[in-house]
C-alpha positions in Angstrom: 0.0 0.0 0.0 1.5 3.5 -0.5 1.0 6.7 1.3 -2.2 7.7 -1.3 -3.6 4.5 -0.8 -3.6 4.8 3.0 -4.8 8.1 2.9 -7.4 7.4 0.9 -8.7 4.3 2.1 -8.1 4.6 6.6 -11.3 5.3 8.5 -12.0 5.7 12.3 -12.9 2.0 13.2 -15.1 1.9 15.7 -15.7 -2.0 16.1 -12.6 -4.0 17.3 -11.6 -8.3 17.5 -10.9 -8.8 20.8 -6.8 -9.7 20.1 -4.3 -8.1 21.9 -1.6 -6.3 19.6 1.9 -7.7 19.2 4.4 -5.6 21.0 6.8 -5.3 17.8 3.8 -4.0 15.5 2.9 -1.6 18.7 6.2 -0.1 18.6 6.3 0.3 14.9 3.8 1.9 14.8 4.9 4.7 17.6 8.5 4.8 15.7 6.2 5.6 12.7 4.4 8.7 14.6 7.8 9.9 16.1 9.2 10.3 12.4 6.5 13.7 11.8 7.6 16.8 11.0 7.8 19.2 13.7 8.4 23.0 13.8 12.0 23.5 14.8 12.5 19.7 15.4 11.4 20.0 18.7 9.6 16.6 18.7 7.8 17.3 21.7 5.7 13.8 21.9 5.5 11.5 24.1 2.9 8.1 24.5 1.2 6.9 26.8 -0.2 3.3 26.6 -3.4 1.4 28.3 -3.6 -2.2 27.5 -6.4 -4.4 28.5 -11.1 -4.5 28.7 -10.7 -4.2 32.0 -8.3 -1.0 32.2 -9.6 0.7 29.3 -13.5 -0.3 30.6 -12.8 1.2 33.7 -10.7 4.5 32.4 -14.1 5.1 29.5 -16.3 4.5 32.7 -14.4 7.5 34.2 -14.3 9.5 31.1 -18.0 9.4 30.7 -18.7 9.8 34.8 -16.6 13.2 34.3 -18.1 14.4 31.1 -21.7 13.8 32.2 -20.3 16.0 35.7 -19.2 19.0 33.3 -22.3 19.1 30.5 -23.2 22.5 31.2 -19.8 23.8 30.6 -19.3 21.7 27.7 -23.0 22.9 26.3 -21.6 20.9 22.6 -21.1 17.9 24.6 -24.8 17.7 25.3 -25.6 15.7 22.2 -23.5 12.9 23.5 -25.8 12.6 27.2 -27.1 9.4 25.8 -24.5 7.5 24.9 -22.6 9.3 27.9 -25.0 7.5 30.4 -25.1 4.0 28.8 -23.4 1.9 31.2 -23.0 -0.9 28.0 -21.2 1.7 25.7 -17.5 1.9 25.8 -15.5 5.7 24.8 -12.8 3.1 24.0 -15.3 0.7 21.8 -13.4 -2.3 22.9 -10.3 -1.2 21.8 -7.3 -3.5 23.0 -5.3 -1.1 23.5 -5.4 3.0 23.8 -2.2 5.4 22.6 -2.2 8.8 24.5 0.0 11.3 22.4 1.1 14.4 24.7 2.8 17.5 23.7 5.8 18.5 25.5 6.5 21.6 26.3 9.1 22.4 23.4 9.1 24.2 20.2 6.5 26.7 19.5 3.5 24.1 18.4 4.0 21.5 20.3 0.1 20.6 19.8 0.1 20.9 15.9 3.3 18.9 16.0 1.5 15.7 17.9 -1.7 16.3 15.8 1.3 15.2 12.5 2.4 12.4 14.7 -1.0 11.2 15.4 -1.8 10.9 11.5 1.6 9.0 11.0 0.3 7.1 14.0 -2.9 6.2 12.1 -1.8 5.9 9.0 1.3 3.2 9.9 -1.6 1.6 12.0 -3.6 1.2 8.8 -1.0 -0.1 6.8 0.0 -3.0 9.0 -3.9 -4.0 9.1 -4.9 -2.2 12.3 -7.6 -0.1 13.1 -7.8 3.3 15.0 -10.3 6.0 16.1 -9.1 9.3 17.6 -11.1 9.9 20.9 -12.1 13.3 21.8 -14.8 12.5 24.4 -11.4 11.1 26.7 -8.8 13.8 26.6 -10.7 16.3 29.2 -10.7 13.0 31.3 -6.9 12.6 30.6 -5.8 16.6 31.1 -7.6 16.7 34.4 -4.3 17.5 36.8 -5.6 14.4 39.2 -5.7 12.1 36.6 -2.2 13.3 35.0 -0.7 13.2 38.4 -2.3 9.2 39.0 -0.6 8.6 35.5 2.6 9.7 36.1 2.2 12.3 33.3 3.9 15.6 34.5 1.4 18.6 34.6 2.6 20.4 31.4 2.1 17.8 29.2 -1.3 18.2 27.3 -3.2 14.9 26.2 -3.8 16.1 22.2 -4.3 12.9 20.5 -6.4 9.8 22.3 -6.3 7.2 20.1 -7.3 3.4 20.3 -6.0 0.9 18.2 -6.5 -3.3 17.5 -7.6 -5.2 14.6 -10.9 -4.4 12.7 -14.1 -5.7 13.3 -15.6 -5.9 10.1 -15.6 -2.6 7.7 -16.6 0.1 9.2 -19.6 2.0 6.8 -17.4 5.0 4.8 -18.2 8.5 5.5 -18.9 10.9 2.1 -15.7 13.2 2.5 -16.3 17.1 0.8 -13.9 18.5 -1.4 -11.5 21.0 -0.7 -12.4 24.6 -0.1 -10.2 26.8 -1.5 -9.9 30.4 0.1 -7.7 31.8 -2.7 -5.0 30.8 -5.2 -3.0 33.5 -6.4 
């Protein structure tokens, strides 16, 4: 597969075989987000990982417990109330295993820089036959100074790029992407 064939064929899976990941195809994978481009050459990344139903069950249990706490300061969260109370639905979707990418404080973008790593991340994912899905609905969870200080994750690391990743569950239907718009060309 090369890079256009990747691009245009990865989608967010959402549906996941319950089979752990091989280690080696793990690490590849986060080798393959650490070669982005970042401004300067800061490469201010750094992963954290959460194997396992059980941990993963109990850390989207969390995740919707402290979304569902915050609604009314989240007001475009409010859509997800259902789905955020549903005991049987997973943020994680049964994910075997869930990448955290956190920016560093180093370089001037250290945000923007992850967000490049993360698409590396997904797109090396795809390649070797893996799925992945970024999840917003965790990283409020994840940047809440209690929960970085229970991680080990040093306060001025942010939590930009949530993503779970295992092997696909069927095909996932495709969503209709628009075309570019085009502000100017000059």
């Amino acid at each position: 597969m090369n890079v256009e064939e990747a691009i245009a064929s990865r989608y967010s899976v959402r549906r996941f075989l319950p089979r752990p990941l091989e280690r080696a195809t793990l690490d590849a994978v986060l080798v393959a987000a650490t070669q982005a481009p970042s401004a300067m050459n800061a490469q201010p990344w750094a992963f954290g990982i959460v194997e396992g139903v059980a941990a993963l069950q109990a850390l989207s249990d969390r995740a919707k417990a402290y979304l569902l706490e915050r609604l009314d300061q989240y007001p475009m969260l409010t859509r997800y109330r259902r789905i955020l109370a549903n005991p049987e639905h997973t943020v994680f979707y049964d994910a075997p295993a869930l990448v955290i990418i956190y920016s560093r404080p180093r370089g001037p973008q250290p945000e923007m820089d992850c967000c490049l790593a993360a698409m590396n991340f997904m797109l090396a994912a795809w390649e070797r036959g893996l799925g992945t899905c970024w999840i917003g609905l965790a990283g409020m969870l994840l940047n809440d100074p209690a929960v970085k200080e229970e991680m080990g994750v040093p306060q001025d690391h942010v939590a930009v790029a949530p993503l779970v990743i295992g092997y696909p569950d069927g095909e996932t239907p495709r969503v209709a992407k628009e075309p570019p718009v085009i502000l100017f060309h000059r």
